[in-house]
Biotite code that builds the C-alpha atoms (Angstrom):
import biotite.structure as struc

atoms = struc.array([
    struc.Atom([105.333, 96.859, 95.375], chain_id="A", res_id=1, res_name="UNK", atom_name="CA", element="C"),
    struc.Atom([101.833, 97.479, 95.614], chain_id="A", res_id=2, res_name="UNK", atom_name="CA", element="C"),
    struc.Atom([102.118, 100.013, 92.795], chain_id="A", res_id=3, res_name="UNK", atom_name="CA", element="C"),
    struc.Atom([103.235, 96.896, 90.730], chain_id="A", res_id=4, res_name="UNK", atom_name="CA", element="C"),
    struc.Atom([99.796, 94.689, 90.342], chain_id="A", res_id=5, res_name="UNK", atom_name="CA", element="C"),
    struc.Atom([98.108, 95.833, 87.473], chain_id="A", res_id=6, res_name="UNK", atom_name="CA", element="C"),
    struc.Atom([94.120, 94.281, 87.773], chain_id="A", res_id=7, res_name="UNK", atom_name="CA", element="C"),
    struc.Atom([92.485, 96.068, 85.133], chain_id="A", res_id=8, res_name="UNK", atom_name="CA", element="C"),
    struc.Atom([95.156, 94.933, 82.349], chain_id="A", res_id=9, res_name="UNK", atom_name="CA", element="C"),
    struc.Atom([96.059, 91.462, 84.285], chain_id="A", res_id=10, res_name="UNK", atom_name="CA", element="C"),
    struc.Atom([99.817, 91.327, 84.873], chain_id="A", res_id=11, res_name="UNK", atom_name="CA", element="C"),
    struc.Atom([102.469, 91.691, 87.830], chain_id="A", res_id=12, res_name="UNK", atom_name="CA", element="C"),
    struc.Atom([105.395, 94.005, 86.563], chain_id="A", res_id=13, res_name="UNK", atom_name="CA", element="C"),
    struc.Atom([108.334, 92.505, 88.245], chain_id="A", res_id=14, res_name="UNK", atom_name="CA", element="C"),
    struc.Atom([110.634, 95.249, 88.654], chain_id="A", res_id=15, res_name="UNK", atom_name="CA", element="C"),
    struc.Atom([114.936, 93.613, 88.764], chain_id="A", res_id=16, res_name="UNK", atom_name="CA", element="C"),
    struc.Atom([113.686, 90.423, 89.038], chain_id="A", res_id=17, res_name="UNK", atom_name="CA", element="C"),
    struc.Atom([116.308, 87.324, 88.113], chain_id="A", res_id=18, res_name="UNK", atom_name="CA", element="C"),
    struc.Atom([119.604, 88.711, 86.436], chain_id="A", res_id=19, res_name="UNK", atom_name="CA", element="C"),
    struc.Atom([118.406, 92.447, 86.726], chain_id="A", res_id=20, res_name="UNK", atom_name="CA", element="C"),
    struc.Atom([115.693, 92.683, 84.562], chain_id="A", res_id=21, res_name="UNK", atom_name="CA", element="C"),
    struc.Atom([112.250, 94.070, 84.898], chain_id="A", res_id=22, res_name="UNK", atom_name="CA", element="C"),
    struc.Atom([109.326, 92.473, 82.732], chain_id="A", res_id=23, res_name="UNK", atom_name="CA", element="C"),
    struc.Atom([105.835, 92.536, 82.993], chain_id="A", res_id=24, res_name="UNK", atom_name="CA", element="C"),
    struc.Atom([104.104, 88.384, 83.850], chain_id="A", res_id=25, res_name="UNK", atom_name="CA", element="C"),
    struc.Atom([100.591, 87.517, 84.193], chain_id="A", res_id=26, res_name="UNK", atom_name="CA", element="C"),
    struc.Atom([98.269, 88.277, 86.928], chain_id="A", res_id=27, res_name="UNK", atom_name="CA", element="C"),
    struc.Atom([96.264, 85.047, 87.554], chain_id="A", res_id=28, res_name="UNK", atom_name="CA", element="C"),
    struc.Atom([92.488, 85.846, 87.525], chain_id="A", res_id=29, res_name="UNK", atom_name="CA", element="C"),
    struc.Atom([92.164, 83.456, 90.949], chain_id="A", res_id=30, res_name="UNK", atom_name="CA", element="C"),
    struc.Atom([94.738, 85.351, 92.809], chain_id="A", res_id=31, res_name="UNK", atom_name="CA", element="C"),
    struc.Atom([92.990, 88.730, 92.468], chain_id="A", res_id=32, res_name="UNK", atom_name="CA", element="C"),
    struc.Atom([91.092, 88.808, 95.622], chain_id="A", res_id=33, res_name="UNK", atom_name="CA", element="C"),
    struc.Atom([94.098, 87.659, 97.682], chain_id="A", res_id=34, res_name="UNK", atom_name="CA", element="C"),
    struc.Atom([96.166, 89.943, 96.060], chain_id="A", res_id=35, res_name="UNK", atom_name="CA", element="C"),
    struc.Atom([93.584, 92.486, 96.905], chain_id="A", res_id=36, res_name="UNK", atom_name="CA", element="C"),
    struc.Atom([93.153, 91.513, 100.427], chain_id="A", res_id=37, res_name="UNK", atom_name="CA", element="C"),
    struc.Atom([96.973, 91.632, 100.994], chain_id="A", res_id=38, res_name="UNK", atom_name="CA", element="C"),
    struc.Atom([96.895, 95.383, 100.187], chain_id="A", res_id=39, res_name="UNK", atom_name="CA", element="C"),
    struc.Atom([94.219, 95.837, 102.173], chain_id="A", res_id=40, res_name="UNK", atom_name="CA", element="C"),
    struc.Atom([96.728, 94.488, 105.257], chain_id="A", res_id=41, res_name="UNK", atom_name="CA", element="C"),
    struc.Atom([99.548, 96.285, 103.750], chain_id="A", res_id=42, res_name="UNK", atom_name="CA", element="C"),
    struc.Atom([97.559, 99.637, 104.025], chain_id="A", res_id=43, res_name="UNK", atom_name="CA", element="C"),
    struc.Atom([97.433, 98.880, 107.464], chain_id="A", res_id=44, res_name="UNK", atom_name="CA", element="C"),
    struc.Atom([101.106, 98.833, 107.913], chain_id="A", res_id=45, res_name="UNK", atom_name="CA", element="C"),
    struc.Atom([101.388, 101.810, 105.921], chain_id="A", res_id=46, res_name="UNK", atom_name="CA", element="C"),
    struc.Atom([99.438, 103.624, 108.151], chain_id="A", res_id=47, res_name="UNK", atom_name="CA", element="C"),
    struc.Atom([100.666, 102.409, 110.991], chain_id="A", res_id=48, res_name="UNK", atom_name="CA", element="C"),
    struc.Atom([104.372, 103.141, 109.623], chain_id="A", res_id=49, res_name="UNK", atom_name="CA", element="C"),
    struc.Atom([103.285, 107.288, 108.616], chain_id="A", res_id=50, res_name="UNK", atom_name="CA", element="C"),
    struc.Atom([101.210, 107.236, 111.805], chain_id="A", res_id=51, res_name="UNK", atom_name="CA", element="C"),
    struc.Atom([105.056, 106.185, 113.631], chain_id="A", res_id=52, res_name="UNK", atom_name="CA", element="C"),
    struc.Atom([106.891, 108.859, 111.557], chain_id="A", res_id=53, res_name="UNK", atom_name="CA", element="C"),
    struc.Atom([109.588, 106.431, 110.144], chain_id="A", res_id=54, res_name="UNK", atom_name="CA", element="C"),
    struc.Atom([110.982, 106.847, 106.541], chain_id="A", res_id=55, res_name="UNK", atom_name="CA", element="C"),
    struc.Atom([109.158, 105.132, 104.950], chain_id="A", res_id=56, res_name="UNK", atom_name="CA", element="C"),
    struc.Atom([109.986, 102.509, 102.013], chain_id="A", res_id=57, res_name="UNK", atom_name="CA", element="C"),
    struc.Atom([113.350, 102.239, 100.358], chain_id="A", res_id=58, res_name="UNK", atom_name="CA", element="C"),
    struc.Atom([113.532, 103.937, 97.023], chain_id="A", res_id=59, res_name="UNK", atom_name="CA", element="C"),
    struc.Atom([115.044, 103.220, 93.621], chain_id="A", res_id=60, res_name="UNK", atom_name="CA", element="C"),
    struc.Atom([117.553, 105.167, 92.156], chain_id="A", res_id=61, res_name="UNK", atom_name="CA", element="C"),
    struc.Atom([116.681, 109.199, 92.412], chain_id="A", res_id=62, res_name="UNK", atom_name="CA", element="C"),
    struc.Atom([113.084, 108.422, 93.056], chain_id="A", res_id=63, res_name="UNK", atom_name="CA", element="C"),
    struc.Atom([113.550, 109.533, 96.761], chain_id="A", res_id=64, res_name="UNK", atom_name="CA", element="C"),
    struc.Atom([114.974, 113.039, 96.175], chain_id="A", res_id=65, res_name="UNK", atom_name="CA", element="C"),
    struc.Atom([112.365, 113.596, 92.503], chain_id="A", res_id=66, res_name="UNK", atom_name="CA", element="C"),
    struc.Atom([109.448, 112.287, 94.882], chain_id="A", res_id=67, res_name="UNK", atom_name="CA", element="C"),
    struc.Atom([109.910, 112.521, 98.567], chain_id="A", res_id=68, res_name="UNK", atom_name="CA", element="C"),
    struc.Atom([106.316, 111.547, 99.757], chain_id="A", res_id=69, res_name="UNK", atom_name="CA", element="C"),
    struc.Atom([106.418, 108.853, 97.528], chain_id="A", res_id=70, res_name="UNK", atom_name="CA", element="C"),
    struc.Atom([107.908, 106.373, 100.297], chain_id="A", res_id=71, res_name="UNK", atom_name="CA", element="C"),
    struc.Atom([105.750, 106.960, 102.521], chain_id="A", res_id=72, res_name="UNK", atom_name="CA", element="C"),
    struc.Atom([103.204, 105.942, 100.207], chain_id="A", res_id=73, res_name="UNK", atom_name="CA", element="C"),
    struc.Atom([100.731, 102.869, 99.770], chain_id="A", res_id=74, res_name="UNK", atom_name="CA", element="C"),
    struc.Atom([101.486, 102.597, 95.902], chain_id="A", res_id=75, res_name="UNK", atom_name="CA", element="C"),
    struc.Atom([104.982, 102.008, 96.900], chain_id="A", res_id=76, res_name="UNK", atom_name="CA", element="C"),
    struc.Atom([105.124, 99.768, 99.736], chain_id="A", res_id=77, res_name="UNK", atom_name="CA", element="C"),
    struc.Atom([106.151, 96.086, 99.701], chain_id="A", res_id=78, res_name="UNK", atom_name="CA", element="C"),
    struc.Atom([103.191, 94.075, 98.718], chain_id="A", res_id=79, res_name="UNK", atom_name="CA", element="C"),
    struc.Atom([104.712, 91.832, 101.128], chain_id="A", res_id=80, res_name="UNK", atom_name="CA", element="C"),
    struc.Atom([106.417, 93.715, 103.700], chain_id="A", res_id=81, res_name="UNK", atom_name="CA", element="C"),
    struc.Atom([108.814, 92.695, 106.713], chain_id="A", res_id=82, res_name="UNK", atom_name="CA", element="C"),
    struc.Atom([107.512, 91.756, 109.996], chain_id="A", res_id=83, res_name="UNK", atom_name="CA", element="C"),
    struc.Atom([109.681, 94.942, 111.560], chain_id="A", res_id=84, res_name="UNK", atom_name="CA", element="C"),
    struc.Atom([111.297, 98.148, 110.784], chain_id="A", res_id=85, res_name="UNK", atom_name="CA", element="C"),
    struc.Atom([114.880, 98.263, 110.303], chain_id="A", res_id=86, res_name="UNK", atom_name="CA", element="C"),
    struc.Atom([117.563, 101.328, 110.358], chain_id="A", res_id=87, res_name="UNK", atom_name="CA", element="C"),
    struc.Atom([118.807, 102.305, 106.843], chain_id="A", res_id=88, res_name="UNK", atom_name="CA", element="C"),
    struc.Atom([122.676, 101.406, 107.100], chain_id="A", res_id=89, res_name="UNK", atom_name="CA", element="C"),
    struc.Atom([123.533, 104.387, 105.271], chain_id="A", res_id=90, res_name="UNK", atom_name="CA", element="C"),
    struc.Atom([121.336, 107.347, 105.792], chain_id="A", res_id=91, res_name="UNK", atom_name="CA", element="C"),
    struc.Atom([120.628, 106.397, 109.530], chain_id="A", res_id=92, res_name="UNK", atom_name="CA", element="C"),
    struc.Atom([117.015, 106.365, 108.990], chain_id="A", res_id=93, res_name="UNK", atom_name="CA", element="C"),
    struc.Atom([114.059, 103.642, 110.390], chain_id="A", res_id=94, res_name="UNK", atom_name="CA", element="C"),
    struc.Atom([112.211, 101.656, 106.854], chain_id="A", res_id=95, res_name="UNK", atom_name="CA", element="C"),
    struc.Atom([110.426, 99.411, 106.601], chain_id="A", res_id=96, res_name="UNK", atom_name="CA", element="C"),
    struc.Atom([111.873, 96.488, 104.072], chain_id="A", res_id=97, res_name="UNK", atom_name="CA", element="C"),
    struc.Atom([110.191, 93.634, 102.054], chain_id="A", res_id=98, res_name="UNK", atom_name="CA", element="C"),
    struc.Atom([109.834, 90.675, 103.378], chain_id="A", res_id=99, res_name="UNK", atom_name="CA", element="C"),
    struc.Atom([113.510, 88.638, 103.389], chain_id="A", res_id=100, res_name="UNK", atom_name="CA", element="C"),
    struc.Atom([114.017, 85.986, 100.407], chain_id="A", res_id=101, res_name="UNK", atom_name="CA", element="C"),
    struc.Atom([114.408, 83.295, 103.639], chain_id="A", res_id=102, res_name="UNK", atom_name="CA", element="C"),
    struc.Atom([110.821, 83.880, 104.527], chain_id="A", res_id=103, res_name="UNK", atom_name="CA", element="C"),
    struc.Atom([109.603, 82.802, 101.655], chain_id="A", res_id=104, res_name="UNK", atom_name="CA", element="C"),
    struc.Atom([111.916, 79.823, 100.992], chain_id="A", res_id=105, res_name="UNK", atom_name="CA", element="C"),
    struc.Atom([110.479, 78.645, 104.683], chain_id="A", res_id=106, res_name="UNK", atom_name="CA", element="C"),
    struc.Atom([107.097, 79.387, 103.249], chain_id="A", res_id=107, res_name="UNK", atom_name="CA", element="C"),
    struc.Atom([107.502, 76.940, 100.124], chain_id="A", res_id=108, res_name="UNK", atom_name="CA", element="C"),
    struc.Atom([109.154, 74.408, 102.698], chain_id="A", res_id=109, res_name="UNK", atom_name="CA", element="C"),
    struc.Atom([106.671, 74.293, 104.986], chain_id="A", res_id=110, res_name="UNK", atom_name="CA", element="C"),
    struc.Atom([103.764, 74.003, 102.758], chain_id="A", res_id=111, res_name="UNK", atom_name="CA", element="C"),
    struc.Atom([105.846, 71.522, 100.846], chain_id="A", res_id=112, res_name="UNK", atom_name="CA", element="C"),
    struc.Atom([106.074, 69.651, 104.153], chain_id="A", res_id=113, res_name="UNK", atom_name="CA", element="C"),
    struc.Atom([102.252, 70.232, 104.611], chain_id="A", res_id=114, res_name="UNK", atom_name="CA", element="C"),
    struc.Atom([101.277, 68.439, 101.234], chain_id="A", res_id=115, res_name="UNK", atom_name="CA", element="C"),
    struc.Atom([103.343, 65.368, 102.258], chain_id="A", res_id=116, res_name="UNK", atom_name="CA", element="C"),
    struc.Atom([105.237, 65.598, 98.676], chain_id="A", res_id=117, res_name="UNK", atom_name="CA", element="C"),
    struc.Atom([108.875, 64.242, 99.523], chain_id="A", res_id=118, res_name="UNK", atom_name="CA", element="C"),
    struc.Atom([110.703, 65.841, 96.023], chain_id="A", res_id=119, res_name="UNK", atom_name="CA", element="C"),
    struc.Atom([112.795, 68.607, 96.727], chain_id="A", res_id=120, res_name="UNK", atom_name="CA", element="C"),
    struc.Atom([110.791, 71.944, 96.195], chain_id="A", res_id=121, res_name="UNK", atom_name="CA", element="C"),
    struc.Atom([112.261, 75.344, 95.714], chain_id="A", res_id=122, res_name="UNK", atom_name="CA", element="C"),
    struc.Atom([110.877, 78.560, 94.970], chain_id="A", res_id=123, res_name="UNK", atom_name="CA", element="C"),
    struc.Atom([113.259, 78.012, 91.243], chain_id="A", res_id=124, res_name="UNK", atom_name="CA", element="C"),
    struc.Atom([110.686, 75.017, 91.285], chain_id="A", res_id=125, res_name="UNK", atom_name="CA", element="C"),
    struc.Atom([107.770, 76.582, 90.854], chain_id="A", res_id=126, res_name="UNK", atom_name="CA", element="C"),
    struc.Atom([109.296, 79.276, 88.349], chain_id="A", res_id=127, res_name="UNK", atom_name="CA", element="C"),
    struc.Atom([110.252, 76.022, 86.712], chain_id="A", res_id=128, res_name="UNK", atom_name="CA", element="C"),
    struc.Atom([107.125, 74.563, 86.890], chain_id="A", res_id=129, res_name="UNK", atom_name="CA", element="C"),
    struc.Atom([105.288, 77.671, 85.343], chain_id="A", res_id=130, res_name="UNK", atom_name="CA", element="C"),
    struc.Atom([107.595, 77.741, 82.238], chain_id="A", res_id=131, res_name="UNK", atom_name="CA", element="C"),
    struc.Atom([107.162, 73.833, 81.666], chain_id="A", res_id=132, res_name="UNK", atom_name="CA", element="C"),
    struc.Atom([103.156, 74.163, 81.785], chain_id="A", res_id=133, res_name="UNK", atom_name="CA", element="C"),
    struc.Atom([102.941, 76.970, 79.543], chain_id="A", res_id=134, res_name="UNK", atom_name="CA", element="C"),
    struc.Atom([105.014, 75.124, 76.964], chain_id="A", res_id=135, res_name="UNK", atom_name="CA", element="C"),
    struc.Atom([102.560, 71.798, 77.680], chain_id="A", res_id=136, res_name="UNK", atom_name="CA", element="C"),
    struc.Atom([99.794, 74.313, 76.586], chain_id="A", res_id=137, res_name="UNK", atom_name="CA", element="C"),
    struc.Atom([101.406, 75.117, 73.429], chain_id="A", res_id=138, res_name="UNK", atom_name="CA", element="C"),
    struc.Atom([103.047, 78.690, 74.488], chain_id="A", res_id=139, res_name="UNK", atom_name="CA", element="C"),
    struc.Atom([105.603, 79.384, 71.746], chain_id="A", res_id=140, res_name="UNK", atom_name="CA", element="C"),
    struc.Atom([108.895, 79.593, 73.213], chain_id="A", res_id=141, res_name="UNK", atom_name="CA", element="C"),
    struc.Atom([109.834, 83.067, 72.612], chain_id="A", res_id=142, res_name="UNK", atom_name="CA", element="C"),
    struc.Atom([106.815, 83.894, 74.806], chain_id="A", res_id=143, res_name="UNK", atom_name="CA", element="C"),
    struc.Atom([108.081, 82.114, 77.881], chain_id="A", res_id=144, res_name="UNK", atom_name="CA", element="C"),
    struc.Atom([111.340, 83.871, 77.190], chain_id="A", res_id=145, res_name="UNK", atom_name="CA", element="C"),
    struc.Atom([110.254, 86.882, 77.689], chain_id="A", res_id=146, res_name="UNK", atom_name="CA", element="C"),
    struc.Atom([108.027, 86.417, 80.717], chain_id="A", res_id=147, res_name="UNK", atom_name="CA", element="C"),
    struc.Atom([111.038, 84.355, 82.854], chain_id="A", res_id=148, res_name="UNK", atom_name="CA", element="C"),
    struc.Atom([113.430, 87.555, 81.797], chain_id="A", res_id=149, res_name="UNK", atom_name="CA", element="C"),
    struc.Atom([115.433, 85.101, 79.750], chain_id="A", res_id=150, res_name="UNK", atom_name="CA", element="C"),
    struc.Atom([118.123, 87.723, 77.513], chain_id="A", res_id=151, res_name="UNK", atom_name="CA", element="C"),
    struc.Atom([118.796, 84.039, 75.806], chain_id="A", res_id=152, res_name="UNK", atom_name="CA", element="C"),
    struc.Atom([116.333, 81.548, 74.053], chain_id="A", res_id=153, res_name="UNK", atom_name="CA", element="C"),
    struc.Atom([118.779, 79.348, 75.416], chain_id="A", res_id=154, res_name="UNK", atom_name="CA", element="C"),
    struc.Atom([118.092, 79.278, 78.492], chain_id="A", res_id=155, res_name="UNK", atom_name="CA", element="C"),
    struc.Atom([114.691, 79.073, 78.060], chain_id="A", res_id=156, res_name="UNK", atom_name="CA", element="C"),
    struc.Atom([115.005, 75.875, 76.021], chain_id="A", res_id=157, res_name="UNK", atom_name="CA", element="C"),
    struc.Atom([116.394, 74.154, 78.956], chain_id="A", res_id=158, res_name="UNK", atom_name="CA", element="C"),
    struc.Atom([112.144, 73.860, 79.546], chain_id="A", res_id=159, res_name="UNK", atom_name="CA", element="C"),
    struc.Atom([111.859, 71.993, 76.696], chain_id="A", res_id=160, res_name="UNK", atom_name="CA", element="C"),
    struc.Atom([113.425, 68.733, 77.938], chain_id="A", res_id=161, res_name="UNK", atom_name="CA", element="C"),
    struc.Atom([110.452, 67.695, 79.889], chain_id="A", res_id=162, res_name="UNK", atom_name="CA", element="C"),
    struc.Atom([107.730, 67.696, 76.923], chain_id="A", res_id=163, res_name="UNK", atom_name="CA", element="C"),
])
């Protein structure tokens, strides 16, 4: 959600990201003005959403009833919203959701396709990818735990292999 991109301190809080858990990951310095840009378009939907009279956003837990204006909001919308509005299977109601995980798995593929590299890219690729270079730059391990959402060093070790 828009609401999630912190500039001034430099991170992304990734709210139930893999297995359920929320954790806070670095905002690259490079990305800022896209980032910034894409709320700029995502205002525009907002607007155009409030301006339509629909729901709004989908909200977490009790947020909806505690904060009922807060779904029609820009802090909460999708950073990357879907192309259309869809009806709320259970209260009946027109939202607008984020943009489907398909989307951006075409997304990856196509720009894969674009490069000409013939490996096998996923999004899990580039989350791969990340963890691997920040152990190549001497991250310590417990640090890359925690920013992949890893509750097990474990898991995070499987990184290790390639260095």
């Amino acid at each position: 959600r828009v609401k999630d991109l912190d500039f001034e301190n430099g991170y992304i809080v990734v709210v139930r990201g893999k297995g359920g858990k929320s954790r806070r990951t670095p905002l690259p310095h490079s990305m800022i003005d896209e980032f910034k840009a894409q709320i700029v378009k995502v205002k525009r939907v907002q607007e155009k959403d409030v301006k339509a009279g629909t729901a709004g956003v989908w909200m977490p837990d009790a947020m909806g009833i505690k904060e009922p204006n807060a779904a029609k909001s820009l802090a909460w919308m999708w950073l990357f919203p879907s192309d259309r509005l869809s009806q709320d299977p259970k209260l009946g109601v027109v939202r607008r959701h984020h943009m489907s995980e398909n989307v951006v798995q075409k997304a990856v593929k196509k720009a894969v396709e674009q490069t000409g590299i013939l490996k096998r890219i996923s999004c899990h690729t580039l989350r791969h990818s990340f963890a691997t270079h920040l152990l190549q730059r001497g991250q310590d391990i417990r640090t890359v735990q925690e920013l992949l959402g890893h509750s097990d060093v474990s898991t995070t070790m499987i990184y290790t292999h390639v260095l």
